[in-house]
N, C-alpha and C positions, 0 to 999 in steps of 0.2 A: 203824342204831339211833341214836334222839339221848338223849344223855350229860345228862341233867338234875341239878339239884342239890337234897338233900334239899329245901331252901325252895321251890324250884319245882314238884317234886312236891307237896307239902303245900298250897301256890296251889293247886293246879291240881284238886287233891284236891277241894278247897273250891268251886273255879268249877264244879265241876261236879257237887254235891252238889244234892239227895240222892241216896246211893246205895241199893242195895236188896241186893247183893254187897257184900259185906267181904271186902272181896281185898286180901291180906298184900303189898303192893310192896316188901316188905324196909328193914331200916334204920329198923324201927319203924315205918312208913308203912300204916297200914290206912285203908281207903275208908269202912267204914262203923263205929267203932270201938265206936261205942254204940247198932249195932243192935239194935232192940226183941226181937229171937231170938237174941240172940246171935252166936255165931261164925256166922253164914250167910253162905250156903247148906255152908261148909267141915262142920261137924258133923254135916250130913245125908247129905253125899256117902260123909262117910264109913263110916256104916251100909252102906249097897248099893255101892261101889266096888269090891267085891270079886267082882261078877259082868258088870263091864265086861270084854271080853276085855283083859287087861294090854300086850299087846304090840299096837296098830294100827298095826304100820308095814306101809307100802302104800295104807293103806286110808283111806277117807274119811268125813266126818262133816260132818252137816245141822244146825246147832243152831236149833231154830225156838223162839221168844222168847227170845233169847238175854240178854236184858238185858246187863247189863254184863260177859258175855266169859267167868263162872267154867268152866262146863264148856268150851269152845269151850277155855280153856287148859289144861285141866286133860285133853283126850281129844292135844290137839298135844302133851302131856308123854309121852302113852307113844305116841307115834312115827306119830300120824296123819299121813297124808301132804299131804290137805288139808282143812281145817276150814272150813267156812264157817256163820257166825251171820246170822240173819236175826228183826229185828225190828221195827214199824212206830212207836216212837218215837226221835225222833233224838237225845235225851239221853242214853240208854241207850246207843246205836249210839257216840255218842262218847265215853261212858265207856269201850265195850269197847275200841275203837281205842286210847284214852290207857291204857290198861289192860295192852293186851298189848304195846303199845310198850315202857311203861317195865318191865315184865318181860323183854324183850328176846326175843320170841317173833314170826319172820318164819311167814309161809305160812297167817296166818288172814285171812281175808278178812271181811268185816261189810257188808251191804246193808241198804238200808228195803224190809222186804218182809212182807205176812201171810200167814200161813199160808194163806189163799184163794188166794195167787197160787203155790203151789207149782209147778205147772205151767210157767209159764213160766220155770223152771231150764232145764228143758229137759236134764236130766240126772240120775241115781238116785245114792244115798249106802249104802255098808255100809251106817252105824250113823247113824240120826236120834233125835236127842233132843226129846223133845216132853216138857217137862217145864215144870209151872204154866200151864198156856196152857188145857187144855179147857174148862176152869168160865169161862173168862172171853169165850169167845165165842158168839156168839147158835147160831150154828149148828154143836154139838161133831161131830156125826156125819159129817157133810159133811167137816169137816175131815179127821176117820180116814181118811173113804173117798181123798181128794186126797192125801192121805201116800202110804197104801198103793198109790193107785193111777199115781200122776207121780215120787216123790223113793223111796223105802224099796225098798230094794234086798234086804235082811237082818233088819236087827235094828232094832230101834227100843228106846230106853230110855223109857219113858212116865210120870208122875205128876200125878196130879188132887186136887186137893181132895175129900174121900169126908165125907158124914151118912149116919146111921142103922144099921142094923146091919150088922157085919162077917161074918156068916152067907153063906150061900148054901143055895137048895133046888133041887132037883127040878123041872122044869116041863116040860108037856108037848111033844111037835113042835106038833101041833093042836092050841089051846085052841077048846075046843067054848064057844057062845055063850051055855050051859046049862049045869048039871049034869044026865046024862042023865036023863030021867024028872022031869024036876021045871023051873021057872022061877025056879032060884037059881041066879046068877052063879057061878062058880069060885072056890070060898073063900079061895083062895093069892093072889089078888091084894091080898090083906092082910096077907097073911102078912110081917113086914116084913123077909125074907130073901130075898122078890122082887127081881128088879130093878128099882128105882126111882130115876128121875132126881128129885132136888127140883129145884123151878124157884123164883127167888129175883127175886123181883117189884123190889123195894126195892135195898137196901144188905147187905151183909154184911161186918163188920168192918169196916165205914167205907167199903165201896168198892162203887162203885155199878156196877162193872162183875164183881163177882162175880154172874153169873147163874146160875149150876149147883151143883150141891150131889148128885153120883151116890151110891148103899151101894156097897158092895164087888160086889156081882152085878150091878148093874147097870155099872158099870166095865168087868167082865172080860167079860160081856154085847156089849158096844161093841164090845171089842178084839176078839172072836171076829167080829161081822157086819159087823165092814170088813176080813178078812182076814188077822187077828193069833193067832198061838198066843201064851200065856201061858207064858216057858220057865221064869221066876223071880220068885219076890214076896218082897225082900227086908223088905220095910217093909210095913205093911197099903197104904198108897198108893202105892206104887213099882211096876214090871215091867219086866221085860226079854222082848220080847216077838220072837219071829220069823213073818217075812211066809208066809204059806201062801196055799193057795188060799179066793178068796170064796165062804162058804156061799152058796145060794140063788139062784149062776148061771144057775140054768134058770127063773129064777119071778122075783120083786120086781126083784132085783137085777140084774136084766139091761140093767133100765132107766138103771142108773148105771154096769157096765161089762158094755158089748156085747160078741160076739164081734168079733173081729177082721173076720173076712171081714163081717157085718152092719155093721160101722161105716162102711166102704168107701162 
């Protein structure tokens, strides 16, 4: 651990501003102190923290966007044995680093890596945190399927940006390309408690890498057709999800995980 001095922390704080984390380094020393949300992400976690299991000693933990290190130090407080965050900006990567340094927190490890490349870990995690990242890349589903199918072992803790209604309905296994007896479409696909991805052409709050905008059934939608049960929904946009088996093995999905012997 190196021994830094309030002033050097507060440098250091600064050289590597902006932060997006407001992460408390003690001794008065917060990173982001006049973030536009507040105490973040500390406020948020706190609502759903209470259905992370409390005790992960043994166990391990995937932080994929980790930005600057909150959860990654916050899952190594209750006894994960080894954490590792994984991000594709290296600002970020080196807030986390200065972050859990001067926290004095050994055994987390930080790489530049996206969530595309999960695979080449080349090893599975209890508990994967995939939290703020969906809505922000081109292709969300793919990513699900790469979680579930290379790093998720267990559990995964999930959260998206969510539009439109917090509803959920009823829909069929087969949607017929009719209603029977007639040449009108399926009315529910308007119904705005469908699952629907919005697609976000432009900007969204200023950022031009907000692409996605899911409702809540479209969300939990996802999570179920890459292999996710829904155990908890502390928040309307949070889950705590466990890995099951992938519907539709036998049919679409086969084409993204083959059998074993087929793959050969």
């Amino acid at each position: 651990m190196v021994t830094r001095s309030r002033e050097e922390l507060r440098e250091q704080v600064q050289a590597l501003a902006p932060w997006f984390h407001n992460i408390d380094l003690g001794d008065g020393i917060l990173t982001a102190p006049d973030h536009f949300l507040g105490d973040y992400p500390r406020f948020k976690y706190a609502k759903f923290a209470g259905v992370i299991p409390a005790d992960l000693t043994g166990k391990s933990v995937l932080d994929i966007g980790c930005n600057a290190g909150f959860y990654s130090v916050e899952m190594k407080k209750r006894g994960a044995d080894r954490v590792l965050g994984i991000d594709s900006d290296d600002r970020y990567l080196a807030q986390a680093r200065f972050a859990t340094e001067a926290l004095g927190f050994s055994g987390v490890e930080f790489r530049n890596l996206s969530v595309y490349d999960v695979g080449a870990l080349g090893e599975t995690f209890d508990l994967v945190i995939f939290m703020g990242v969906l809505y922000h890349l081109r292709h969300p589903l793919l990513a699900l399927d790469l979680i579930r199918e290379h790093v998720a072992r267990d559990l995964m803790l999930f959260q998206t940006l969510q539009q439109g209604s917090r509803d959920t309905v009823e829909v069929p296994e087969n949607h017929p390309f009719y209603m029977p007896g007639t040449v009108t479409p399926p009315p529910y696909f308007d119904d705005p408690a469908y699952p629907k991805m919005h697609f976000i052409e432009k900007r969204f709050a200023d950022d031009w890498t907000n692409w996605w905008a899911p409702n809540r059934a479209c969300s939990e939608a996802m999570l179920r057709a890459a292999g996710f049960t829904v155990e908890a929904q502390p928040q309307n946009d949070v889950y705590l999800c466990r890995v099951t088996d992938v519907p539709y093995s036998d049919q679409g999905a086969a084409a993204v995980y083959p059998a074993k012997e087929s793959a050969k």
